[in-house]
N, C-alpha and C positions, 0 to 999 in steps of 0.2 A: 504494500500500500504506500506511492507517492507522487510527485508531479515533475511533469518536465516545463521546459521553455525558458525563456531567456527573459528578463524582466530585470528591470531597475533594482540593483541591492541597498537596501536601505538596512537592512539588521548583519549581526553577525552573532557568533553561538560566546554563548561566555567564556567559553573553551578555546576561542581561536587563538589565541598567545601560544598553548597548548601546542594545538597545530601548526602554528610557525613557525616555532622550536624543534618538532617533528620533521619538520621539511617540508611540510605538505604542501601540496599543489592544489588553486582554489579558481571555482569556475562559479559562475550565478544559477542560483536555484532556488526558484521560486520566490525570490525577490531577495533570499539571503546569498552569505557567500556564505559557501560550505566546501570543506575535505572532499577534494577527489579522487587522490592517491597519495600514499605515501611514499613506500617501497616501491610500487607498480599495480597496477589492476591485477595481472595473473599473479602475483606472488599472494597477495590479500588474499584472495577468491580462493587460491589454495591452500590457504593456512586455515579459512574458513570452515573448508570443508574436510578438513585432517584434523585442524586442533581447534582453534580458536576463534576468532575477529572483534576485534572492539569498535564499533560505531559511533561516532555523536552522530544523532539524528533530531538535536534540538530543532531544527527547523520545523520539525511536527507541532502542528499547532496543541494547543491545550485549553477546552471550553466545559468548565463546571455548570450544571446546571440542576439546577437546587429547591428546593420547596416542597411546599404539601401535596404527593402524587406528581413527584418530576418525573418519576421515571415513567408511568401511565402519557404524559402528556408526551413525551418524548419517541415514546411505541407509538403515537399516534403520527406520527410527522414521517418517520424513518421507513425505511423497508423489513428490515428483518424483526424476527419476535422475542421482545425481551420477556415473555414469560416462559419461554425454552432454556432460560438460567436462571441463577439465582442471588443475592449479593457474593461476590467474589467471584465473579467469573467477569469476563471480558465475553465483546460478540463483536461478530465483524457485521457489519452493515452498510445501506448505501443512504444517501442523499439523492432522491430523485426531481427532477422537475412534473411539470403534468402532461409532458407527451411519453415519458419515461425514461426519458436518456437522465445518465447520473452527474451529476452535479459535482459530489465525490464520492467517496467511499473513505470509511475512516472505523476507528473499534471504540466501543462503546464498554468504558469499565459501570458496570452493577454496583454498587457501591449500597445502595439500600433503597426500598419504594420511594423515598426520599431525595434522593440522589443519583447522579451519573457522571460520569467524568468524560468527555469525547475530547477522541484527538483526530484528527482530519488531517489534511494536507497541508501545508506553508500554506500553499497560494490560494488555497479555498477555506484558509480555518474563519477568517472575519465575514465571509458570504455563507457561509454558514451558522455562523453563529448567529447573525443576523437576521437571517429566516424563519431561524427559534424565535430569537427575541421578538421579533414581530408577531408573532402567533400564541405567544406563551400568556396563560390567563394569569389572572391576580394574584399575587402571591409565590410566583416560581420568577427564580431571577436568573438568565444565561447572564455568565461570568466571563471573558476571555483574559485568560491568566497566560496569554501566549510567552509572556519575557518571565515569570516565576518559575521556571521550571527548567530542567533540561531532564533531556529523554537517550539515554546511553541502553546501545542495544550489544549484549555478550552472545554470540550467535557461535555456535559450532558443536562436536562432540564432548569436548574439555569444558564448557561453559556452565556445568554443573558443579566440579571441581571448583572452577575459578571465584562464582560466588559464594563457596565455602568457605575459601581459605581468606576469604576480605572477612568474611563476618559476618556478610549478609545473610546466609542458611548454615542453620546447625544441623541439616539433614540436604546431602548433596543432591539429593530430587525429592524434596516435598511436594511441590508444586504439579498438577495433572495439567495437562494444554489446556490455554486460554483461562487458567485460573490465575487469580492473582492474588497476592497477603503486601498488607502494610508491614514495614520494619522499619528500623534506626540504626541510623550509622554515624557515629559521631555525631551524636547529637542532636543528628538532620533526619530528619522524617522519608524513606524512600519506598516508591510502590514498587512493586517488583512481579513480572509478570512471564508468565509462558508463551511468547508471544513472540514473532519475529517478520520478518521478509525477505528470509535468508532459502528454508527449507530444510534447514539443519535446525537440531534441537537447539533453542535460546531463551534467553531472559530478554524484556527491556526494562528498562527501570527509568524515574520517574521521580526525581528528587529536585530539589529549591535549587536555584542559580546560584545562590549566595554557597558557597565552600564548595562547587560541583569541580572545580579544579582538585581538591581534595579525592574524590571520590574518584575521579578519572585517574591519576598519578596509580593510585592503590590495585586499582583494577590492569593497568595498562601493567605494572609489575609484576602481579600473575602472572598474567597472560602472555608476558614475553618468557619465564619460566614452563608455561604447559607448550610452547613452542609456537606461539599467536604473534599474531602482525596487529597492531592499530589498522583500521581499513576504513577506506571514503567510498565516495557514493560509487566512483567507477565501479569498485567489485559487489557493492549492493544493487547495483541494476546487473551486473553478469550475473549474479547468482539469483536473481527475483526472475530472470531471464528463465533460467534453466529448470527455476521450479514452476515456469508457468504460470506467476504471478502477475494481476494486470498492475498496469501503472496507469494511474491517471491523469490526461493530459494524451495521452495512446491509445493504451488498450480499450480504454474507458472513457466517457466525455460526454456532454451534453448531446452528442446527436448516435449515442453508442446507451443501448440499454443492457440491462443484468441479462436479460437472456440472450443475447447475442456475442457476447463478452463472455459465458458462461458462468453467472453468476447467480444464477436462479435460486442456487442454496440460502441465499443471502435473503429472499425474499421471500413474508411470513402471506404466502397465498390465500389460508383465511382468516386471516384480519380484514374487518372492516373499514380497514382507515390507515391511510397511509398515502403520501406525497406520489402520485402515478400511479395508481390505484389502478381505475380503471383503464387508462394506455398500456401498462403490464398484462393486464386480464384478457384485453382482445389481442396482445400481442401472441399470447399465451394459445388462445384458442384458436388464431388465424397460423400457427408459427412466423417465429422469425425468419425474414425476409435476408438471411446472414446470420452467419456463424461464429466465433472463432477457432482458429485448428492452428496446432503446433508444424511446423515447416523444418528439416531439416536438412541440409545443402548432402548432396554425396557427388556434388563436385566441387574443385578450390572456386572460393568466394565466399561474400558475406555478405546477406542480407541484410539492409538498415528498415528501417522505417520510409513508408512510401511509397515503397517498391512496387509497382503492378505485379499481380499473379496471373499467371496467364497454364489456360486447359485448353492442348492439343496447339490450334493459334487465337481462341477466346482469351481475353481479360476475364475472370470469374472473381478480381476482388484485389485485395491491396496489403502489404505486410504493415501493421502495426507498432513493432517494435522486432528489432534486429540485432545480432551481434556473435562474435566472436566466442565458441564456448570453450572455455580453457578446459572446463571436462572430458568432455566430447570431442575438443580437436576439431572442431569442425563450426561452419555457421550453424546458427539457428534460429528461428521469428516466429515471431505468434502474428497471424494473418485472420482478417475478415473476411470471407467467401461468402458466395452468394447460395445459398441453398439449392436453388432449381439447378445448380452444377451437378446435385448429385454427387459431391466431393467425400471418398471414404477413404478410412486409414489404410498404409502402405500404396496408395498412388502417387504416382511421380507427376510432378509438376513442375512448371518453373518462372524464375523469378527473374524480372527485368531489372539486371545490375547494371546500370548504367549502358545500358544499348547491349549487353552482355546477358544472351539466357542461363541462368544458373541451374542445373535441375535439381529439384529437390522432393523429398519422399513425404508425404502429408502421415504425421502421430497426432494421436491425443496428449495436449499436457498432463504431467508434467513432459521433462524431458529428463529430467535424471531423479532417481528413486528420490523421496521426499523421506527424511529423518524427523521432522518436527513432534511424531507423537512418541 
């Protein structure tokens, strides 16, 4: 779950001095500037998926929203169904408009019928928050606590370990996916959660800006012990890549609905009430009119984003998101097809690189085994 494009930087993460000192290498995202590599995209992506990764992904927004029956008012707005959990678990859900394309997509911590805690994208946390606030009755107040917080995500096999030996868990997996527990860490109050957008099992955590240098320094010290890299967004979009994660802004978008995206899970079908309600329900009963399907190159080249797809010498649709899998050795994209293609897994298709046909074998994501549970 995040956003692309290029946008005026107006913030930066509390942690950037951090990342200076790091060496890191800093591009615009989503109006911040944030870590895009350290050591290198492939070395991260692979330390991720062997040992460790350490993420600031402060640039996720953070919008509290509070009151008598917040979380009923909240079910009411969103896509997916928060009485499918319960306090302490997190859900992924979407922001829809009313023709049904997503607005964004973001996880919604449970906290109590009283409470929810969303985090959204950078670039969508204030138009969403604002959506709420517009709609929200007497008595519930959306909060955007976007600058109090940073959000550090421990992503890999070792990252069970690593928040052990900081302090954070007295038991190296307490935690079941998408559940989350309050703790303390010096002093600071930190959420800590089952949660990632890696694909590999991880944590993200969820603590005050004020000491989050502290916290960083402690965690990045493990982590270079369990044989982990710091890692920027380069290798969190390789590896969101590989597990067939959307990014929104690509995969996902205002003119890009849950069921076309394949995000239907996301979507609480009988609920009465909820942002695209009815555009989801006929889209549902008419099908989607497009897909999405995983693309993999089994010739040299790389598919980016934008790329026509082309069946036999038809155009059948367009790659969405593209790149390089250090896994796999090979390109890979997640592409929107048009259904009346009739497009089914292990067909070869191909992809317009630059005036260049690339061929490539159509899978179901993910593309490489998913660890997260």
């Amino acid at each position: 779950m995040s956003e692309t494009g290029v946008t005026p930087v107006d913030r930066r993460s509390p942690l950037h001095d951090h990342h200076v000192a790091l060496g890191a290498s800093f591009a615009p995202f989503g109006g911040w500037e944030m870590p895009v590599q350290y050591s290198g995209t492939v070395a991260e992506h692979t330390a991720t998926r062997e040992a460790v990764g350490l993420f600031d992904v402060s640039h996720l927004g953070k919008v509290r929203i509070s009151g008598p029956g917040a979380a009923a008012f909240v079910d009411r707005c969103l896509t997916n169904d928060l009485s499918r959990i319960v306090p302490g678990k997190a859900q992924y859900t979407l922001c829809c408009g009313e023709n049904g394309g997503v607005v964004d997509d973001l996880i919604l911590y449970l906290v109590g019928p009283d409470e929810v805690f969303a985090v959204p994208n950078a670039a969508n946390s204030a138009g969403v928050g604002r959506r709420l606030a517009e709609v929200a009755p007497s008595g519930i107040t959306v909060a955007d606590e976007h600058d109090d917080h940073v959000v550090l995500a421990v992503q890999g096999p070792a990252s069970p370990e690593v928040l052990a030996e900081v302090g954070l868990l007295t038991d190296p997996e307490p935690l079941d996916y998408m559940a989350f527990v309050d703790a303390e860490w010096a002093g600071r109050p930190v959420r800590i959660c089952r949660t990632g957008y890696t694909g590999e099992r991880g944590y993200e955590l969820i603590a005050p800006s004020d000491g989050a240098g502290e916290l960083w320094d402690a965690l990045a010290a493990v982590v270079a012990e369990k044989g982990g890299l710091p890692a920027g967004l380069g290798a969190r979009d390789t590896l969101r890549t590989e597990a067939g994660l959307p990014l929104h802004g690509q995969d996902l978008g205002p003119d890009i609905t849950p069921l076309q995206a394949r995000c239907g899970f996301a979507v609480g079908w009988k609920k009465d009430e909820f942002w695209g309600r009815e555009a989801l329900l006929a889209e549902r009963e008419a099908g989607p009119r497009r897909r999405s399907w995983g693309l993999r190159a089994t010739g040299r080249g790389v598919p980016r984003g934008h790329m026509a797809v082309v069946q036999g010498d038809v155009p059948i649709g367009e790659t969405t998101s593209g790149t390089f899998s250090p896994t796999l050795k090979t390109g890979i994209a997640l592409a929107l097809l048009d259904t009346a293609a009739g497009v089914e897994e292990g067909e070869t298709l191909t992809v317009d690189v630059r005036g260049r046909s690339l061929e490539v074998e159509v899978v179901s994501p993910p593309f490489v085994p998913s660890h997260v549970r």
